[in-house]
N, C-alpha and C positions, 0 to 999 in steps of 0.2 A: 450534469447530463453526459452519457457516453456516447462517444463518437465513433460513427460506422468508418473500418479501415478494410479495404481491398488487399489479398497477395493472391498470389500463387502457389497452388498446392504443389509441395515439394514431390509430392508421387506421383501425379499424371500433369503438373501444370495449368490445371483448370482454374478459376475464379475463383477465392473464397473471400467471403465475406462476416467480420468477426466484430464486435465491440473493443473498444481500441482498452480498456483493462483487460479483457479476457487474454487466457495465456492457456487454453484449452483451442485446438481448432478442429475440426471435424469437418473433409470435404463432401459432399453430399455426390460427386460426379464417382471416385472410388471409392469412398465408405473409409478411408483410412484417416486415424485420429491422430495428432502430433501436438506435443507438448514445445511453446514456443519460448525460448530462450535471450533474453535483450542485453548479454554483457555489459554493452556501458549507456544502457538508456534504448526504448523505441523512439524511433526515429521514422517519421511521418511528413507525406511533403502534401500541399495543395494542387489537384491536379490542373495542368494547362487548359485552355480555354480548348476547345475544338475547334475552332472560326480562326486560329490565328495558325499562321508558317512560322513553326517552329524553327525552320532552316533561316532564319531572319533573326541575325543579332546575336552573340551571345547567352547563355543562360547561367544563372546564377542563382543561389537557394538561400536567403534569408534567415536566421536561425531563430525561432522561439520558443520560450519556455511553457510548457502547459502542465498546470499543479492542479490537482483536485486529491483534497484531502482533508482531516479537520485538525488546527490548530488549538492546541494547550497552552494556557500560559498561567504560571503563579507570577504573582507581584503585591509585594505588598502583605495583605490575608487574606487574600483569594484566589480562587481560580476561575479563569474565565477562557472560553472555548467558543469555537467556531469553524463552518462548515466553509471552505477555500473552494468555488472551482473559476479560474482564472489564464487567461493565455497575456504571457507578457514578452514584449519585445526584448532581445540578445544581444543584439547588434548594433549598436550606439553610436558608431561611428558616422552616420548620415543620416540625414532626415526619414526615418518610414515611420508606419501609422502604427501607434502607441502598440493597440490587439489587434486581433484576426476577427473580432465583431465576431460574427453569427455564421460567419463562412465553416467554420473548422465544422459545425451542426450540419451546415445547411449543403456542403457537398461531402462528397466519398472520398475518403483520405488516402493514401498510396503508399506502402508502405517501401521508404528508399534502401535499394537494393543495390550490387556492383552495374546492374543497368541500368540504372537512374543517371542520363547523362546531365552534365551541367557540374558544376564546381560550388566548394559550400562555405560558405563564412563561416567564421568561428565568432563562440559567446564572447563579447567584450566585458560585460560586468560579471559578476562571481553570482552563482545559482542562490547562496543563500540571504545575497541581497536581492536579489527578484522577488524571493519567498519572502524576504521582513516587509517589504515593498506590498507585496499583492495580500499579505494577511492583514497589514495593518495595526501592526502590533504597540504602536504607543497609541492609538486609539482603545486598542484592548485592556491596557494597564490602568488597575486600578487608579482611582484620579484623587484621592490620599496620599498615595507612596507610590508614583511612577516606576520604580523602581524595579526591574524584571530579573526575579531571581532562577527563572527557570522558564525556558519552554522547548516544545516538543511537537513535531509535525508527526502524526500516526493516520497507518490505512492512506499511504499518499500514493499517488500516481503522477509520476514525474517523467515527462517527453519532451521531444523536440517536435515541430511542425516549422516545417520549410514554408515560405512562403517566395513559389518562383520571379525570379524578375527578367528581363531581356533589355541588354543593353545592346543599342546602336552607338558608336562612338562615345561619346559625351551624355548623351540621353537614355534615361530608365524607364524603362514601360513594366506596370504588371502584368505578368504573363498569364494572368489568370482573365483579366477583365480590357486588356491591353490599354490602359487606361495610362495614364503620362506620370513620373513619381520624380522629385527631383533629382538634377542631374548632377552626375559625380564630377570631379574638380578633377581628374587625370582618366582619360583613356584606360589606361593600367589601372587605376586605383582600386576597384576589385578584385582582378587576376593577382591581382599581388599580395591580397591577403585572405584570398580562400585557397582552398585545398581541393582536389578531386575525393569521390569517395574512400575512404579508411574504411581499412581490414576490419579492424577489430567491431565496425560499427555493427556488422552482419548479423543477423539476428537466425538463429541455430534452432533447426526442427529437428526433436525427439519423438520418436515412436511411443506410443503410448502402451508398453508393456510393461509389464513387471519385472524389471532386472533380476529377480531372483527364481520365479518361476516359469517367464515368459507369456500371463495371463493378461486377456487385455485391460488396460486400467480405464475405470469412465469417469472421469471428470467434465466438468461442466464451467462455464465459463472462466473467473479469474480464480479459481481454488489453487490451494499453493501445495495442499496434503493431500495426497491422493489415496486411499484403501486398496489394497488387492482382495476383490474377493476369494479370491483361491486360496492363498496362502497367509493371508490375514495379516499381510505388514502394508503398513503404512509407510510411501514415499514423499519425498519434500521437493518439489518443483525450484530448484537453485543455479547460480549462474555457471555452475561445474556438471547441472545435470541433474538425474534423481537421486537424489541421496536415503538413503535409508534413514527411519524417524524410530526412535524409541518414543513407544506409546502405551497408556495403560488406559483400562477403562474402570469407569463406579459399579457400582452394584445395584441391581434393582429386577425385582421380578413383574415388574409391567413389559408386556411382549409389545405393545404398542406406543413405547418412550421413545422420545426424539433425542438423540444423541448429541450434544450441544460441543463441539471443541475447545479448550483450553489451554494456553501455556499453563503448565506448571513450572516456573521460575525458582528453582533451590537458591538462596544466597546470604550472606552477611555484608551488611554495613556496619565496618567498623567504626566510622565516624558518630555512629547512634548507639554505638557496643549492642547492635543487636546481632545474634547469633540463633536463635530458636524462635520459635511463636511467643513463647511465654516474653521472650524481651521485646518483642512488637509490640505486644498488647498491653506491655507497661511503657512504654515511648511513649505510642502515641495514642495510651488512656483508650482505647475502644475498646466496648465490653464485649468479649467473647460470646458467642450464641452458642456454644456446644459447653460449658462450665468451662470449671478455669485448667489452662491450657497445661501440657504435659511440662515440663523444666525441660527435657531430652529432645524435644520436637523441633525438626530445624526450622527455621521460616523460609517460606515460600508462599509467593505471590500466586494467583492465580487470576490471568490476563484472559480475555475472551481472543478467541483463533478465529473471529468470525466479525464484519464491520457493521457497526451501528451507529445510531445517532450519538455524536460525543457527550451529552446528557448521560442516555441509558449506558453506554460506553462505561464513563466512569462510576456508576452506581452501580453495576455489576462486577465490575473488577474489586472497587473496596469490598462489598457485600459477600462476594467470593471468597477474596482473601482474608476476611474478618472470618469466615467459618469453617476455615480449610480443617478443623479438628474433631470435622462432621462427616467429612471425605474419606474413604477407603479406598483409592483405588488399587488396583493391582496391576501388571504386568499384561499387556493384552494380549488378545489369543482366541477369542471366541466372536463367533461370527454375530455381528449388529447390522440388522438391516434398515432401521432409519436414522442413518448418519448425517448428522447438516454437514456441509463443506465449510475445510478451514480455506481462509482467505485473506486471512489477516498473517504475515511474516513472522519468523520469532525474532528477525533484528528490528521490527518495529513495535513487538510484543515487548520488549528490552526497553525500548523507548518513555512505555507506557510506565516503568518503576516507579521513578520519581514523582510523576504527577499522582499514580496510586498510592503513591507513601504520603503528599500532600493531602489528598482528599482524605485520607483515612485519617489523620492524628486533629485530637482537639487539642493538642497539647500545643497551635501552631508559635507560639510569641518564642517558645524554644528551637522548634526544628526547621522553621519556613528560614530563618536565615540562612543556615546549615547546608542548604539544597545544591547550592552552586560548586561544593569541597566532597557533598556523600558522591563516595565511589562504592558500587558494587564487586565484592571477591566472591570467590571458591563460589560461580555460577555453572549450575547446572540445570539442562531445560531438559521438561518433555512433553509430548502432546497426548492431554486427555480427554477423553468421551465421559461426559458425565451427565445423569440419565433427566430428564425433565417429563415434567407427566403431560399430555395433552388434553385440555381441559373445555377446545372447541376454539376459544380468541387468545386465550393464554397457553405459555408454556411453563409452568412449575416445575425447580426445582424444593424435591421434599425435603430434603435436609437441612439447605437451609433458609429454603421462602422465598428464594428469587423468583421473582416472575418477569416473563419478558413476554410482550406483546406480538404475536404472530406478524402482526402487516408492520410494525418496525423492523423484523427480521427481512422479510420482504423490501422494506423501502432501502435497506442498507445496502440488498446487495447490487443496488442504482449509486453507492458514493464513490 
């Protein structure tokens, strides 16, 4: 579920109010769009009660972990997946309540700014023990061979939410509900191991133009790829800013196709000597759908740019990647006007390799060991548009027969 988060519009200071994934904002008081930037993580606090004197006590900001995204895991001869959304406690150093319950849903979150007064704990355990913790992953392992040879979190959304507290002396009250929390064992014992707000935490409004033309860009909630319609380049929403995206699109003369985004992932794995298509599809024995594959043909993956259920997820990326010798795209350059939004990263497109190298090979008694040594070289990404037909409740690609369900597109862009 996404959580409603309160700022201030960086150009007149009014009210906005956004979904706590979206990384598009758009104030409706001057109409000007900005592209939000979170260098080391959003950072979101619970706001104080209104009934309570905040000039009363101390204030102090509790740190918690909020993941929502779906977990991959091989183990064993399987892979087994699942959808995470989870708020887990930081700060382990005193007693507070495990999650945030229904609170982070059930009020308007604030996003913590240089005027967020109050002082902030730091995480006491390490993020990706949180994450093994709240996925649950030796429940996920296969129950044959426990044994986790590979996993991978994709499409995650990783924040902090404060949860304020107010200390009188000795005594912790929540400052949201001023309700009593146990009392800390020194006077000092918080002061002395938070921090006032950090630099670096500030989170960086971009203008939504086109660096290269100055055209306005519209993006829409958590999209990472933005189109210029003027000048026809494709930008990448990154923690340096927009980046300029090499993009090509497929071919197809339906004026009414829905343009679906892709990583195209060029790479070799030496550990499998594969270097082309042709040595994928003899690895991991999957019969080619376009005949048998070129010798000359590099291999490359082809990852969806866009979140869906981890099911359809990986049944479109193998599917994709099993047919890439079906694909023509070229160099883009011509104007497409039903484009879906990319929203899925290419550093978690990257992620996605392994587990698509896993799904795709029957070959597994050889390569599933192998998973934890393959490294990826000579990688090279780019983002493609390739055409799907619209069929009413499906979207068809012709070439090579993926279909993907309209309201799963729909329900994804809710993970």
């Amino acid at each position: 579920m996404d959580l409603s988060v309160e700022h201030g519009c960086p150009q007149c200071g009014a009210p906005v109010s956004i979904a706590e994934s979206d990384r598009f904002s758009f104030c409706p008081f001057c109409k000007v769009s900005n592209y939000i930037i979170n260098p080391t993580g959003a950072r979101y606090a619970l706001p104080c009660g209104e009934s309570l004197d905040q000039e009363s006590g101390d204030l102090y900001f509790i740190p918690y972990i909020r993941f929502r995204g779906s977990v991959f895991l091989v183990s064993g001869r399987e892979i087994s997946h699942r959808i995470v959304d989870t708020t887990q406690l930081g700060f382990t150093d005193l007693l507070f309540p495990p999650s945030l319950g229904l609170r982070p849903q059930a009020m308007k979150l604030l996003r913590v700014s240089p005027q967020t007064s109050g002082r902030f704990l730091p995480l006491t355990i390490k993020t990706q023990s949180i994450l093994a913790r709240a996925a649950n992953l030796s429940a996920m392992a296969s129950g044959g061979d426990s044994q986790i040879l590979h996993r991978a979190y994709i499409g995650e959304s990783l924040s902090f939410i404060y949860m304020p507290v107010r200390q009188e002396e000795k005594n912790l009250f929540d400052a949201v509900t001023n309700s009593a929390l146990s009392p800390v064992p020194t006077d000092t014992f918080l002061e002395e191991r938070s921090k006032p707000f950090q630099r670096k935490w500030q989170s960086d409004f971009i203008a939504a133009l086109c660096p290269q033309c100055g055209w306005e860009l519209k993006g829409e909630g958590d999209c990472l790829a933005v189109p210029c319609d003027n000048c026809d380049t494709v930008w990448e929403v990154s923690a340096k800013g927009l980046q300029k995206l090499e993009w090509q699109q497929g071919e197809s003369q339906d004026t009414m196709a829905m343009w679906l985004p892709f990583w195209k992932i060029s790479t070799a794995i030496p550990e499998l000597s594969i270097r082309t298509f042709a040595d994928y599809a003899r690895v991991t024995r999957q019969p080619s759908t376009g005949g048998r594959p070129k010798k000359e043909e590099m291999m490359s993956f082809f990852i969806p740019a866009f979140k869906v259920r981890p099911k359809v997820f990986l049944q479109t990326a193998t599917r994709m990647t099993s047919a890439q010798n079906l694909f023509h795209p070229a160099p883009g350059g011509g104007h497409i006007s039903r484009r879906y939004p990319a929203n899925l990263a290419l550093s978690e497109a990257r992620q996605a390799l392994k587990i698509t190298l896993a799904a795709s090979t029957l070959n597994k008694k050889e390569v599933y060991p192998l998973l934890p040594r393959i490294r990826f070289t000579n990688v090279c990404a780019k983002l493609v548009y390739l055409p799907f037909h619209d069929d009413g409740h499906d979207l068809i690609q012709k070439q090579s027969g993926v279909a993907i369900a309209k309201n799963v597109l729909s329900w994804g862009k809710k993970l």
